[in-house]
Structures are given as C-alpha cells and as structure tokens.
C-alpha positions in Angstrom: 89.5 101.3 111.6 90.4 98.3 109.4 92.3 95.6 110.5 94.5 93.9 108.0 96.5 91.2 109.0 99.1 89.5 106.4 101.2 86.3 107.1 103.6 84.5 105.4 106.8 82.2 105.3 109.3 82.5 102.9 112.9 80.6 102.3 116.1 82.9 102.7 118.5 83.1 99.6 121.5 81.4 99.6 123.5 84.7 99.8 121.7 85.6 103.5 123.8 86.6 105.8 121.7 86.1 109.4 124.1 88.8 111.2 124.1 91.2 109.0 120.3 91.1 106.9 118.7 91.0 109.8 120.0 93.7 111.2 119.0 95.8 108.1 115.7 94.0 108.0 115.2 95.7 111.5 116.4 98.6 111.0 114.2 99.2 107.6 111.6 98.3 109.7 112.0 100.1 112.9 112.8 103.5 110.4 109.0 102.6 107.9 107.0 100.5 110.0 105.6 103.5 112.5 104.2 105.4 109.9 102.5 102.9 108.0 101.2 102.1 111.6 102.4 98.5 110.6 103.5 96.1 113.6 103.9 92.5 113.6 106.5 89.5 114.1 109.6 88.3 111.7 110.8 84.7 113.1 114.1 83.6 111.1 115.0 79.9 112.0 116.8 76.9 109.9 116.8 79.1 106.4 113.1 80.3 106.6 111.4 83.2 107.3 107.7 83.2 109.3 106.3 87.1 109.3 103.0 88.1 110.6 102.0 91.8 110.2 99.1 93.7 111.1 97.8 97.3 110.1 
C-alpha cells in the first residue's frame, strides 16, 4: 500500500458562496471520495481554503 498525502491552500473566488459551495463541495466528495479510497480535511476560513488529503 502506498501512502500519498497531498496538501494545499488555496483563495476562494469572489463569486463563492460559503452556504451553498460547500455544501456541493461535500457532497461531490462524500459521493467520489470512497472509491478513490481518498480521505482527508477541507478547512474554509476568512476567503481561503486549507485541504489535506490522503490515499
């Protein structure tokens, strides 16, 4: 078994909407994530995003 691990921040765009991307964001996620076997951690704060993900 590998272990990849992959972190990252990023800014949002101007046109995010926190509500209602995020929700998408964790759905996509929730729906592809499993059977990548991805996990990891998406942190949204003061217009930025912090992601760690591990495979």
């Amino acid at each position: 078994m590998n272990l990849v691990r992959f972190v990252y921040v990023s800014a949002a765009t101007p046109e995010f909407n926190e509500q209602l991307d995020m929700g998408r964001i964790l759905q996509a996620s929730r729906r592809n994530n499993p059977s990548q076997e991805i996990g990891g951690v998406l942190y949204y704060g003061h217009g930025y995003f912090f992601q760690c993900l591990v495979s």
